[in-house]
C-alpha positions in Angstrom: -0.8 23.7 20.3 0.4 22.7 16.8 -2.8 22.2 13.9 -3.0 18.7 14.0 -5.1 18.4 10.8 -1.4 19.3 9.1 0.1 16.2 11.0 -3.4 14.2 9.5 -3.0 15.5 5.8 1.1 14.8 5.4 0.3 10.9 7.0 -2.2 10.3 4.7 -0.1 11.6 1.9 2.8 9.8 3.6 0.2 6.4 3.1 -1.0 7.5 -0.2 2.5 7.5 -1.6 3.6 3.8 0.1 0.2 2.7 -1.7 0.3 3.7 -5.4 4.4 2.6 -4.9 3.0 -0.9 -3.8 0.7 -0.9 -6.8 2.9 0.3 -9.1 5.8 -1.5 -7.5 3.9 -4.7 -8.6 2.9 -3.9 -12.2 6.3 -2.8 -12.8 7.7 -6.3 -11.6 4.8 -8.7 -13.4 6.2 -6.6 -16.6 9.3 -7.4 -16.0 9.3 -11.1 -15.0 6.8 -12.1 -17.4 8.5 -13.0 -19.9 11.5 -14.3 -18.2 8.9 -16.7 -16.1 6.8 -19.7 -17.9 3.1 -19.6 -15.8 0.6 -17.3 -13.8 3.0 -16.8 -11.0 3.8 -12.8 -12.1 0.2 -12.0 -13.3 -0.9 -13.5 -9.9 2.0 -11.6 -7.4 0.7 -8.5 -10.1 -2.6 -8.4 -9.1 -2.2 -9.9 -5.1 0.3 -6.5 -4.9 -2.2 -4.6 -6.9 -5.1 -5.6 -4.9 -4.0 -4.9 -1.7 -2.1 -1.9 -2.6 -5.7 -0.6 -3.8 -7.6 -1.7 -0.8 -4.9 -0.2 1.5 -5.1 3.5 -0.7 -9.1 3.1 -0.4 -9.2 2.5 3.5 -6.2 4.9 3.9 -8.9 7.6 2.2 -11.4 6.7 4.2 -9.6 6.7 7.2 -8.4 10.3 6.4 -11.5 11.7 5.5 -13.2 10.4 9.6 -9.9 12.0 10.7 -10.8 15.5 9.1 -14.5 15.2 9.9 -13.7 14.5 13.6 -10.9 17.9 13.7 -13.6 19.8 12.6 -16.3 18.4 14.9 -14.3 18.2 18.2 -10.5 19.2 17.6 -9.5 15.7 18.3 -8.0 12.4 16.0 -10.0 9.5 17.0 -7.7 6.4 17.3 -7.7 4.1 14.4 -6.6 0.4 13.5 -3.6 -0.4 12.1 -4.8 -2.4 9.0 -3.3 -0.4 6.1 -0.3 -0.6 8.0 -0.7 -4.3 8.0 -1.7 -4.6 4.2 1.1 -2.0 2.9 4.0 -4.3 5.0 1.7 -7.6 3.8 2.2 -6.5 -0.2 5.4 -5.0 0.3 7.0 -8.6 2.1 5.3 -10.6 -0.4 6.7 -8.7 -3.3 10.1 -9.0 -1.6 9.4 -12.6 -1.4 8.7 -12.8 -5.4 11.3 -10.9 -6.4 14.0 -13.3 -4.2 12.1 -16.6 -5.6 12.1 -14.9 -9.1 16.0 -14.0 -8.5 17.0 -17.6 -7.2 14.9 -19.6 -10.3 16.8 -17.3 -12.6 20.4 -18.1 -11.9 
């Protein structure tokens, strides 16, 4: 059988990556609509993407460290939740959703 703690690490990297992207994703597009849009709305999307981009990395972390513990203990992953999952897709569709409102006020 194949070490599964390698399978473990290069998801949690794979999640680690999606995360800082969502967070930086968002800073990079409050910069840039800012001053194109009058209002909160791209310091808001900024920190709603940033926020749950952040919670995502933290539970992603946590989730990674149980996984290790529970190779070492037993040689077994225990199952998980799919919540990051479920926060990455939540920031990433509601970035996609800012930046096609942003797109069709600007014409």
């Amino acid at each position: 059988m194949a070490d599964a703690g390698l399978a473990a690490e290069r998801t949690f990297l794979a999640w680690q990556r999606s995360a800082l992207a969502v967070v930086l994703g968002s800073a990079v597009a409050a910069r840039y609509f800012l001053h194109m849009v009058n209002g909160p709305m791209p310091a808001l999307l900024a920190i709603a993407g940033g926020t749950l981009g952040l919670v995502a990395l933290l539970w992603i972390r946590r989730r990674y460290s149980v996984a290790v513990a529970e190779l070492l203990r037993n040689q077994r992953l225990p199952r998980f939740s799919a919540a990051p999952l479920a926060l990455v897709a939540g920031a990433v569709s509601m970035c996609a959703v800012a930046a096609g409102v942003f797109v069709f006020l600007m014409r």
